[in-house]
C-alpha positions as CSV (number, residue, x, y, z in Angstrom):
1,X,-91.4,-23.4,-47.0
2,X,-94.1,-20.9,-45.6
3,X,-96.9,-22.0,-44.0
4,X,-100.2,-20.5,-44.2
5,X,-102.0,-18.4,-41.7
6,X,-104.6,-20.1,-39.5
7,X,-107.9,-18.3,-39.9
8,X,-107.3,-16.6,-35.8
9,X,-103.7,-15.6,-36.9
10,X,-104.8,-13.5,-40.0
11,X,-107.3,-11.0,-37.5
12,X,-104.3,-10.8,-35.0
13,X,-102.1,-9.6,-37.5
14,X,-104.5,-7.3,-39.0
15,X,-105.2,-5.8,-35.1
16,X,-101.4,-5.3,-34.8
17,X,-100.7,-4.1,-38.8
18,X,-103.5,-1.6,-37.6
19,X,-102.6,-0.6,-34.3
20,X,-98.9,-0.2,-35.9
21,X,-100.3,2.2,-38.8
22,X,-102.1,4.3,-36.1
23,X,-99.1,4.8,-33.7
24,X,-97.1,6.1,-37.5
25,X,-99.8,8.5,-38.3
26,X,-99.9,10.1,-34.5
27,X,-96.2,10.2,-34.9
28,X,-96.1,11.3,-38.1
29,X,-98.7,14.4,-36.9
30,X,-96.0,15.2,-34.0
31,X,-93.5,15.3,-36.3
32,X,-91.6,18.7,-36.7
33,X,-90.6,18.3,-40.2
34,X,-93.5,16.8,-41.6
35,X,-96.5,18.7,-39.7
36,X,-95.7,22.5,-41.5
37,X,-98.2,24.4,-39.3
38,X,-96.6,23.4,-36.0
39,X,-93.5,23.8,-37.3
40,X,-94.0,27.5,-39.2
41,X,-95.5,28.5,-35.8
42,X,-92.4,27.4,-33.5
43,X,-90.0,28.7,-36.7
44,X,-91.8,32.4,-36.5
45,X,-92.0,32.8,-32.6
46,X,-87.8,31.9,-32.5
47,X,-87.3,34.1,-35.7
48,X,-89.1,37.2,-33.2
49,X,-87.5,36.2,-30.1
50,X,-84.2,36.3,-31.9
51,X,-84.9,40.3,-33.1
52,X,-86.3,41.2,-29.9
53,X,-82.9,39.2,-28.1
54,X,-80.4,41.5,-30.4
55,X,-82.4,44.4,-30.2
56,X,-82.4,44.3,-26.4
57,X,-78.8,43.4,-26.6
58,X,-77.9,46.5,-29.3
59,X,-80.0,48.8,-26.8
60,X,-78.1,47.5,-23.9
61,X,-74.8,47.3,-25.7
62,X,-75.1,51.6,-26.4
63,X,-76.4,52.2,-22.7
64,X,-73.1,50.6,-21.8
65,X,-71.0,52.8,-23.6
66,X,-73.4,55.9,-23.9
67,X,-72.0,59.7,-24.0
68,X,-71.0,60.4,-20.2
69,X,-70.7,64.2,-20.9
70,X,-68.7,67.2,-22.4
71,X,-64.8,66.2,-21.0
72,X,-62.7,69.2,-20.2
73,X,-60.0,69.3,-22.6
74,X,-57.3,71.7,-22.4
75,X,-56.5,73.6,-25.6
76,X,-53.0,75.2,-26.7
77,X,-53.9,79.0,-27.5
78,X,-52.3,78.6,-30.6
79,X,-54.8,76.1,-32.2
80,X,-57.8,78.4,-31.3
81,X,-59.8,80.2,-33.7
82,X,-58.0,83.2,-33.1
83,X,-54.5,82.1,-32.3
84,X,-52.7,83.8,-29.5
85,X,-48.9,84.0,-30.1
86,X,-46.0,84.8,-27.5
């Protein structure tokens, strides 16, 4: 058996049904998934740090194993252009 609200419970309630419904909508604002500007902004700033991370690590990456120079490489005469026979 319910009993009924006393005439100072029902303005109690409503202050705490309200202040409740507040602290949702502020939470609800910070949200990431439901607040789409926020989280397109944070989603587009990671999308370019992520090129600008591989792009710094491909450029790095071919520094690292860059072309050091002509090698000298000893060739048999008779592979030349103009093979020399003995």
């Amino acid at each position: 058996m319910q009993r009924k609200a006393t005439n100072m419970e029902q303005p109690i309630r409503n202050v705490h049904e309200q202040a409740y419904l507040e602290e949702l909508k502020k939470n609800q604002e910070r949200d990431f998934a439901r607040n789409w500007v926020n989280s397109s902004v944070f989603l587009f700033y990671l999308q370019v740090f992520c090129v600008v991370a591989f792009l710094l690590g491909g450029c790095y990456g071919l520094y690292q194993h860059r072309y050091k120079g002509k090698p000298e490489v000893a060739v048999p005469s008779n592979t030349l252009y103009t093979p020399q026979y003995k």
